[in-house]
N, C-alpha and C positions, 0 to 999 in steps of 0.2 A: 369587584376586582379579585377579591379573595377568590370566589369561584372559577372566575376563568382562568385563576393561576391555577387552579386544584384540577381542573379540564385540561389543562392545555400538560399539565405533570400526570397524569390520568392516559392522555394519548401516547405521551413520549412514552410510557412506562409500557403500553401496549404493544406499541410500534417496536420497541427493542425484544419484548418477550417472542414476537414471530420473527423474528431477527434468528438462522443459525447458520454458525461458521462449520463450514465443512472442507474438508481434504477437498483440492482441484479433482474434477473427474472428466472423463470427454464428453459426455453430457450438458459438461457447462460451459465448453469452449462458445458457442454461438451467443449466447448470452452475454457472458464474459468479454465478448467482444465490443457488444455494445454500453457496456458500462465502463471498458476501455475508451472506446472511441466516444462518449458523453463526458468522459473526464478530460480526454485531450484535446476537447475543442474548447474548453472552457481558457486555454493557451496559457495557462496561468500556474500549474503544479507539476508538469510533466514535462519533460523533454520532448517527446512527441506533439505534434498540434492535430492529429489525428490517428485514428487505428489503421495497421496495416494492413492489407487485404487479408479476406477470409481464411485463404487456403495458405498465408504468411502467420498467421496466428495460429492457426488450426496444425500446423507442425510445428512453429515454436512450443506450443503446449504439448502434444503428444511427447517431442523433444525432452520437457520437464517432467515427465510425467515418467517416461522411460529411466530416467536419471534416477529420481527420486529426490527432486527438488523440493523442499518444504515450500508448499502451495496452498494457503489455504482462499477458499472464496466466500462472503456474506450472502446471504441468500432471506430474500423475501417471497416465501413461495415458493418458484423455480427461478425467478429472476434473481441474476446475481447482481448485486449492487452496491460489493465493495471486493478488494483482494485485497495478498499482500502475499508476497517471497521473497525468500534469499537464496538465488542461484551465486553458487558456490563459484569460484577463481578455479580459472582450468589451468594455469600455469602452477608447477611442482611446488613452486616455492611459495607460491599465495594460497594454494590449496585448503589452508586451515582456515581462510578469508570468506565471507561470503557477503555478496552485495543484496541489501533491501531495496523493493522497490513495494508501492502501493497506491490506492487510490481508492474512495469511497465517492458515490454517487451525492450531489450538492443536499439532496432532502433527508439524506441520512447522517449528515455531518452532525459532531457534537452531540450525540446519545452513546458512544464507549463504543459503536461498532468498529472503527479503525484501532482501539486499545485490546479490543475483543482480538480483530486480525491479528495484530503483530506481537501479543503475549502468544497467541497459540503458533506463530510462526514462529520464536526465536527461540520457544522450547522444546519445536523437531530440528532447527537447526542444531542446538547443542548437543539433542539426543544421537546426529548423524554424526557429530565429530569437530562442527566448525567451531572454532574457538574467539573469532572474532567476527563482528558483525559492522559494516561500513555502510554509509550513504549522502548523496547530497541531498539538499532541499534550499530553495530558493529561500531569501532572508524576511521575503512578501510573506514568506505561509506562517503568518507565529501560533499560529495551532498546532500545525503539526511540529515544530519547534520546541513547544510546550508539550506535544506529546512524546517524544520519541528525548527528551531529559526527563519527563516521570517515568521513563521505562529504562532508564540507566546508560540512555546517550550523553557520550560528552563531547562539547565541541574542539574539535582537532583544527580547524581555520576557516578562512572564509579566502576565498575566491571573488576579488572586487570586480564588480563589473564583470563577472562570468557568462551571463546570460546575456541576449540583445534581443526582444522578441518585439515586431511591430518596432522601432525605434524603441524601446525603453529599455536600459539595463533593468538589472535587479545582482546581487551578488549569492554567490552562491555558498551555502555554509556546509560545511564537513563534519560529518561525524560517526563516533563509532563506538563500541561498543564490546570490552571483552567479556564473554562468556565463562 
């Protein structure tokens, strides 16, 4: 047993070291896609249940990109297989607001690549100005729950019965984060 716990800590520890988070590029929009659309069919963490077409992502990115949207993506190899951003509130008065959003591929879950994303994304958001950082998360996901309070979310409400996906609620919890 002792060994293939030393094996199996041995892999993870391997698997995270080819693991790098790097600034969104258009290079990675195609990829990006599919690790978009692997997480939104899983119907279960994202508001989408699938990716939007190609050339519907492939501008919303360039879109982010032109912005200068804190974007960053996990990369194994060339494939990407995690993100995370905060596109900033376009309205004058929320403008110091900026909403997260993220998603990491299911075989990469729980090795720090999602802690990895959104410490490197909330400290170009602070760097651009935003002062507050918001989001929701279904009350099903307690990982990422558990992630996003060690990273100094606190929860603002819950939303009962928010979601309805396939018949099942689930509610939806709030939170946020000042910078």
């Amino acid at each position: 047993m002792l060994l293939l716990h030393t094996l199996s800590d041995t892999k993870v520890e391997r698997l995270h070291e080819n693991i790098r988070i790097v600034p969104m590029a258009e290079a990675h929009i195609e990829s990006f896609r599919v690790c978009l659309d692997t997480v939104a069919r899983e119907r279960r963490y994202l508001v989408l249940t699938q990716a939007p077409p190609p050339d519907a992502v492939r501008e919303f990115i360039r879109s982010a990109l032109a912005r200068r949207i804190p974007q960053f993506v996990a990369l194994d190899g060339k494939q990407v297989i995690g993100w995370c951003d905060v596109a900033p509130h376009e309205r004058e008065s929320f403008a110091h607001v900026g909403r997260l959003g993220m998603g990491v591929l299911p075989r990469y879950r729980g090795q720090g690549t999602g802690r990895r994303l959104a410490e490197k994304t909330i400290v170009l958001a602070k760097r651009i100005g935003l002062e507050r950082i918001e989001l929701d998360v279904y009350a099903t996901n307690k990982p990422a729950i558990a992630l996003y309070k060690s990273l100094g979310f606190a929860l603002e409400g819950v939303k009962r019965k928010g979601r309805k996906l396939d018949g099942i609620y689930d509610d939806v919890v709030v939170m946020g984060l000042l910078l």
